[in-house]
MARVEX-584108 format. One line per 8 residues: number of its first residue (from 1); their letters; for each residue x, y, z of C-alpha. Coordinates in nm, 3 decimals, always signed. Layout:
<recs>
NUM> A> X Y Z ~ ...
</recs>
This chain:
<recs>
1> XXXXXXXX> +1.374 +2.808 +0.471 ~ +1.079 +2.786 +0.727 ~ +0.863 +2.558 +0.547 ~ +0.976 +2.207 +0.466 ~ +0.723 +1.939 +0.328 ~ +0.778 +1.587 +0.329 ~ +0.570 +1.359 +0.109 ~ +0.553 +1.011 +0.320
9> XXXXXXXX> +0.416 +0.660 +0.171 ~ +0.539 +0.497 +0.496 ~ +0.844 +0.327 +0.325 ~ +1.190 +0.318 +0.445 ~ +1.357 +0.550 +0.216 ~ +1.045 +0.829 +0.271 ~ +1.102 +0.755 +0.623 ~ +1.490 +0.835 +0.585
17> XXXXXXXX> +1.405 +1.121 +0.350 ~ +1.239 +1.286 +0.673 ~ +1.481 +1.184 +0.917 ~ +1.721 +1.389 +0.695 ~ +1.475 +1.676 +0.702 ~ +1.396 +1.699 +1.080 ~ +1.764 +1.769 +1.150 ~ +1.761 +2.039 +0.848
25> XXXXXXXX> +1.450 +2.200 +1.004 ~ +1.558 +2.180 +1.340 ~ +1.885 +2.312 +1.211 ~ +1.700 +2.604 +1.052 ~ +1.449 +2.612 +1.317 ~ +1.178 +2.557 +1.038 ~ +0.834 +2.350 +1.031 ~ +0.809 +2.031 +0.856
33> XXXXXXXX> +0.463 +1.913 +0.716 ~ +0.421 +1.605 +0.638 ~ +0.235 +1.492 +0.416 ~ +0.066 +1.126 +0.247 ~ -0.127 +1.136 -0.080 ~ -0.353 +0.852 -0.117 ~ -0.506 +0.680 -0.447 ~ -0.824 +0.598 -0.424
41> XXXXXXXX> -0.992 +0.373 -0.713 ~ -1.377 +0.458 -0.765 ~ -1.582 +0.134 -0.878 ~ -1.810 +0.200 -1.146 ~ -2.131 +0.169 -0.942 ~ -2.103 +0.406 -0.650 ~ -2.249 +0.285 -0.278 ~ -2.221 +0.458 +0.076
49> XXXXXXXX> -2.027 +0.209 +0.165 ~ -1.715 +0.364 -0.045 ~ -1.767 +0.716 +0.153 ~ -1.728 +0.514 +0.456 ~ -1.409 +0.290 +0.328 ~ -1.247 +0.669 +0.254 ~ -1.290 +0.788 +0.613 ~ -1.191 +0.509 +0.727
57> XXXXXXXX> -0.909 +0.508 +0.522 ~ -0.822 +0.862 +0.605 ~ -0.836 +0.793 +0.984 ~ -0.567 +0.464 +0.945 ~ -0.341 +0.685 +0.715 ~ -0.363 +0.988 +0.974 ~ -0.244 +0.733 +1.242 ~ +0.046 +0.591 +1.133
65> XXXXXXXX> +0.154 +0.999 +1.004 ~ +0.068 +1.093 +1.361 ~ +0.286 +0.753 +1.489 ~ +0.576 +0.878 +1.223 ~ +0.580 +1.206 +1.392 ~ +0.594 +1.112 +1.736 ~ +0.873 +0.885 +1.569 ~ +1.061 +1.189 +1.458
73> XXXXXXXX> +0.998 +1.434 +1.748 ~ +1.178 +1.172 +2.022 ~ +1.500 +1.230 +1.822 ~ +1.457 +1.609 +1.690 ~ +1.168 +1.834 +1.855 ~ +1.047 +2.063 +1.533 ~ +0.682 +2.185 +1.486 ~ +0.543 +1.927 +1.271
81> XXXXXXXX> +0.199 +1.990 +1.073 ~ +0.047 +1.661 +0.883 ~ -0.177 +1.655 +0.571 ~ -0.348 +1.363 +0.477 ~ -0.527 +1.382 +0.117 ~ -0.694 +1.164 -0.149 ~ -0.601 +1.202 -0.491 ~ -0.275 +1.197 -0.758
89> XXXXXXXX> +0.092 +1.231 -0.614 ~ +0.250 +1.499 -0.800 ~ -0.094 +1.767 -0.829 ~ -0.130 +1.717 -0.461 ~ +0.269 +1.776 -0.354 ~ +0.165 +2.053 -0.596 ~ -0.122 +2.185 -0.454 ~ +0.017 +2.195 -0.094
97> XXXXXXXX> +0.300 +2.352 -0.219 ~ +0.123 +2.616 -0.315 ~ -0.151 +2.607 -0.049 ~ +0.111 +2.606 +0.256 ~ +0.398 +2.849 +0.088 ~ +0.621 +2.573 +0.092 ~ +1.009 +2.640 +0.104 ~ +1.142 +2.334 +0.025
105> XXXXXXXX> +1.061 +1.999 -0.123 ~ +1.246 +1.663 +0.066 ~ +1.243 +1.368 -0.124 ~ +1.320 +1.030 -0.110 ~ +1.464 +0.839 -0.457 ~ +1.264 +0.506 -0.461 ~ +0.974 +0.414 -0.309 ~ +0.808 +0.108 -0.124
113> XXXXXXXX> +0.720 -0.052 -0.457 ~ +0.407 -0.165 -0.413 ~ +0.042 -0.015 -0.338 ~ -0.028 +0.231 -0.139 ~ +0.354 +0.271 -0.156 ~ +0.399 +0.447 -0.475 ~ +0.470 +0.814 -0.360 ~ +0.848 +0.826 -0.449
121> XXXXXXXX> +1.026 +0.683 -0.694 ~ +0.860 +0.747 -1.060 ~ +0.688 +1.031 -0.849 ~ +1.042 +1.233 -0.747 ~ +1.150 +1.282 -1.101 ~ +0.788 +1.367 -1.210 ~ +0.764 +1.630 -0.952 ~ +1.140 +1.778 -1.027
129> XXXXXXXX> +1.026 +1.840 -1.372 ~ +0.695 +2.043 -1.262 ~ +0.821 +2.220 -0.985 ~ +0.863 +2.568 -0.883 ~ +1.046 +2.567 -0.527 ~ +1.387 +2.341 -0.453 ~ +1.357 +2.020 -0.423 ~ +1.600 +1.818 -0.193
137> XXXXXXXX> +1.635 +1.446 -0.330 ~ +1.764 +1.193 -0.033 ~ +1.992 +0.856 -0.115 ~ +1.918 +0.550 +0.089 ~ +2.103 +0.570 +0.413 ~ +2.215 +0.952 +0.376 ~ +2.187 +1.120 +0.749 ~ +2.184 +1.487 +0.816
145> XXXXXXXX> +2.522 +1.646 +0.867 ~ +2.699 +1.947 +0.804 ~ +2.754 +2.057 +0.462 ~ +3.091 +2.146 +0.365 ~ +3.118 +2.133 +0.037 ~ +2.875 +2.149 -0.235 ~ +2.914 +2.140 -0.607 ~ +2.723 +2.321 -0.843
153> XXXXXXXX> +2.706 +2.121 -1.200 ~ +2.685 +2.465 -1.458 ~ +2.632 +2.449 -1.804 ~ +2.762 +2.798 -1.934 ~ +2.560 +2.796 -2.252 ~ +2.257 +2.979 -2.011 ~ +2.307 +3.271 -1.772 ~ +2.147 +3.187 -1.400
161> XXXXXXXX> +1.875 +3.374 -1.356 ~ +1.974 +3.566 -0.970 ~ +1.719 +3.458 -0.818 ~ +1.814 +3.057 -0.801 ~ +2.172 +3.203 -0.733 ~ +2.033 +3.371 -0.459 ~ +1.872 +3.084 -0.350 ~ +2.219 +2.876 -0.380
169> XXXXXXXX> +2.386 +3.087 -0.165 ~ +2.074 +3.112 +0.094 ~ +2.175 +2.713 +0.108 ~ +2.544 +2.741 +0.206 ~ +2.523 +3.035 +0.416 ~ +2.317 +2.790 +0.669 ~ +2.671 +2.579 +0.690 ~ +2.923 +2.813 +0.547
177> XXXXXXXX> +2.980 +2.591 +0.258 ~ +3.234 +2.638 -0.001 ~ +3.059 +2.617 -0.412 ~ +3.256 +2.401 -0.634 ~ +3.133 +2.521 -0.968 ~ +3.172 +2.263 -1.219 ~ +3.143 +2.327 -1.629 ~ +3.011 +2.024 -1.773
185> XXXXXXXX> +3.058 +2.227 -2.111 ~ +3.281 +1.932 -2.314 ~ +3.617 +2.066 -2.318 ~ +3.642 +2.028 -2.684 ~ +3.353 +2.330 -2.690 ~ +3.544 +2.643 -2.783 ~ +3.318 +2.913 -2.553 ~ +3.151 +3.194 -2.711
193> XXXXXXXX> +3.080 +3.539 -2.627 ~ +2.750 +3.436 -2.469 ~ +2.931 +3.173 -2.280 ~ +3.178 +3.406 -2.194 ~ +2.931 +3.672 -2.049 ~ +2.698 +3.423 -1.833 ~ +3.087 +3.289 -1.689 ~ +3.184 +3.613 -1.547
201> XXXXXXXX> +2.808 +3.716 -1.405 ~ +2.837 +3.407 -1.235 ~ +3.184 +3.483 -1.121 ~ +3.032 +3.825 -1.016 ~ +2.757 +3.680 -0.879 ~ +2.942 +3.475 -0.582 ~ +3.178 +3.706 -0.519 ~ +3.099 +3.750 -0.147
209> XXXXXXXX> +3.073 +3.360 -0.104 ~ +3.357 +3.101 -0.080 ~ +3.395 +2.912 -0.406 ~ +3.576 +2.774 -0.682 ~ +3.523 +2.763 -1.075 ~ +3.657 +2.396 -1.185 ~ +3.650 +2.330 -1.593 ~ +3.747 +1.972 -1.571
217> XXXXXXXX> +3.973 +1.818 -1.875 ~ +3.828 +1.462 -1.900 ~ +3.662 +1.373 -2.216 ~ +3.396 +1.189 -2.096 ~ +3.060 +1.176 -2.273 ~ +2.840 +1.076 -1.978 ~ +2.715 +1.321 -1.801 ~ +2.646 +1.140 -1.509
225> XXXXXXXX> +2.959 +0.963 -1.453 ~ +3.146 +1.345 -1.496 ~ +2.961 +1.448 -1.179 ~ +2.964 +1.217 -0.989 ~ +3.351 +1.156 -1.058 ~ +3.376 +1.520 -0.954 ~ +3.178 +1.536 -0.626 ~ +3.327 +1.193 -0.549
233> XXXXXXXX> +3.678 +1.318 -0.595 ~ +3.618 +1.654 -0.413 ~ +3.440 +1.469 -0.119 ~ +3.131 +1.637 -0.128 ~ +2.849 +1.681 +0.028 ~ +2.552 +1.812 -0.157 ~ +2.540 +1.834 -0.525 ~ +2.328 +2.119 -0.697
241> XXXXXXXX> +2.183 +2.142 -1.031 ~ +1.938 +2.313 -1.223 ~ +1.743 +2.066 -1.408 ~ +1.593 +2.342 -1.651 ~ +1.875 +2.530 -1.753 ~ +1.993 +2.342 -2.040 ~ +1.942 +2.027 -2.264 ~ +2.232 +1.815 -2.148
249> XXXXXXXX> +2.069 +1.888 -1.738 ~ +1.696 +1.803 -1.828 ~ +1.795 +1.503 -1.982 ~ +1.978 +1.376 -1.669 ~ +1.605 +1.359 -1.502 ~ +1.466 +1.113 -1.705 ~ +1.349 +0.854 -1.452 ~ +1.647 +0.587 -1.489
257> XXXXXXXX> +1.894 +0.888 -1.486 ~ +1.781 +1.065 -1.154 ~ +1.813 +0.753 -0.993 ~ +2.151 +0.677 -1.105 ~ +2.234 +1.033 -1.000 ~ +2.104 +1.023 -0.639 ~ +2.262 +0.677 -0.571 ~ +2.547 +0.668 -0.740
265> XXXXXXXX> +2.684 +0.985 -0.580 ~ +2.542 +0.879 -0.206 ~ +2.497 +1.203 -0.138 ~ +2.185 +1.446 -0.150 ~ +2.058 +1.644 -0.495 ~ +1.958 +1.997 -0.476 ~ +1.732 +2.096 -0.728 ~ +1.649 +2.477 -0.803
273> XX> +1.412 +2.601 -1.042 ~ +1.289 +2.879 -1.261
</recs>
C-alpha cells in the first residue's frame, strides 16, 4: 500500500478523509496524492476569456491543495504529490487511478453540498460501484488509530476470489488485526453444497491469520442494521465488504444505503473489488 489518493473538494469531511489517510500513509510509509477535480461549464459561444478564467481557476484550486498539504505535513510528514484537473469526478478519480498505479482509494461520505463542493457524497458510492482498487470510505469525525478488529460482512452464496482475500489480509497484517467473519446468509437459509464449499476455502484461506467465523441467529431482514449491530457489539474498528459479490451487498451501495452504512457504524468501510 504505497500509493494512496485522496480526492479533496476542500470540505470538512474530505479534509477529515485525508487527515485519516496521512496517518495510514505515514503508518505504511506510503505517498498520498491528492487530488481536486473541477467542473467546468462551457458557455455556448466560446471567447479567450474562458481559457483565461480556467488557468486562473487552476492556479486558485492548486493553492489552497498546496495550503491543505502544508496543513497535513505540520502534523504527519509523508511525500505528498497534488493533481489538479478539469473535468467529471468519478472518470477523473478513475483516470488517475489508473495513470498513478494507485493502491488505495480514501474517501470521505458527504460532501460540502454546494458548488465546487460536490466531489464526495453522490460521488463515493458512484465510484465504489466502478472501481477496481479498495476503496477506504471515512465517517465524519473518524481519526486514524490502530485497527484491532475488523469484520468482514460474507455472503457464502459466492466463493472470494484469492486475490481480494489476499488483499484482506495485506490490510490486517499492517495492525495485526483479528477478522470477524460475519454470514449475513438469513439463518432460515439451509446452506448448500456450493455454500458449503466457498465456507471451508474461506476457512482455508485465513488459516495463517487470526480470525473468527460468526453465523449470527437474529432474524433481522435489514441488512444494514445486522452489521452494524455486529461491528457495534464486537467493538470494531474497520468493517470490510465486497460490494460485488452478491445481490444482498450491491444493494447496500445504493446512495441512501452507503451513507447509512458509513455513519451509522462510525467507523471506516473497506471496500475490495473484483
Amino acid at each position: 500500500m504505497k500509493k494512496i489518493l485522496v480526492p479533496i473538494d476542500f470540505s470538512e469531511i474530505s479534509e477529515n478523509a485525508l487527515n485519516y489517510a496521512a496517518g495510514l500513509a505515514k503508518f505504511v510509509n506510503g505517498k498520498l496524492i491528492l487530488l481536486h477535480i473541477y467542473h467546468v461549464r462551457v458557455p455556448a459561444s466560446e471567447t479567450p476569456l474562458l481559457v483565461l478564467s480556467l488557468d486562473d481557476l487552476e492556479k486558485e484550486n492548486m493553492l489552497l491543495l498546496k495550503k491543505l498539504s502544508e496543513k497535513i505535513n505540520r502534523q504527519e510528514a509523508v511525500e505528498t504529490e497534488l493533481i489538479v484537473r478539469p473535468g467529471f469526478v468519478v472518470e477523473g478519480i478513475i483516470s488517475i487511478v489508473s495513470e498513478k498505479k494507485i493502491d488505495l482509494v480514501v474517501m470521505g461520505i458527504t460532501g460540502a453540498g454546494k458548488p465546487p463542493g460536490v466531489l464526495i457524497g453522490s460521488n463515493t458510492t458512484s465510484f465504489i460501484k466502478k472501481a477496481t482498487v479498495p476503496v477506504l470510505v471515512i465517517p465524519k469525525n473518524v481519526s486514524f488509530g490502530r485497527i484491532r478488529k475488523i469484520v468482514f460482512a460474507y455472503d457464502y452464496k459466492k466463493v472470494v476470489a484469492p486475490t481480494l482475500l489476499v488483499k484482506l489480509k495485506e490490510f490486517a497484517a499492517l495492525f495485526n488485526s483479528e477478522i470477524l467473519v460475519v454470514d449475513i446468509v438469513k439463518p432460515a437459509e439451509v446452506p448448500d453444497f456450493n455454500q458449503a464449499v466457498a465456507g471451508m476455502m474461506l476457512e482455508h484461506s485465513l488459516v495463517d491469520v487470526r480470525h473468527t467465523l460468526y453465523f449470527p441467529s437474529d432474524e433481522d431482514d435489514n441488512l444494514v442494521q445486522q452489521i452494524d449491530s455486529f461491528v457495534e457489539s464486537h467493538d470494531a474498528d474497520l468493517l470490510v465488504m465486497l460490494p460485488d459479490s452478491h445481490k444482498s451487498l450491491r444493494e447496500l451501495f445504493h446512495r441512501s444505503n452507503t451513507k447509512r452504512m458509513a455513519f451509522h457504524t462510525r467507523v471506516p468501510l473497506l471496500t475490495l473489488h473484483y
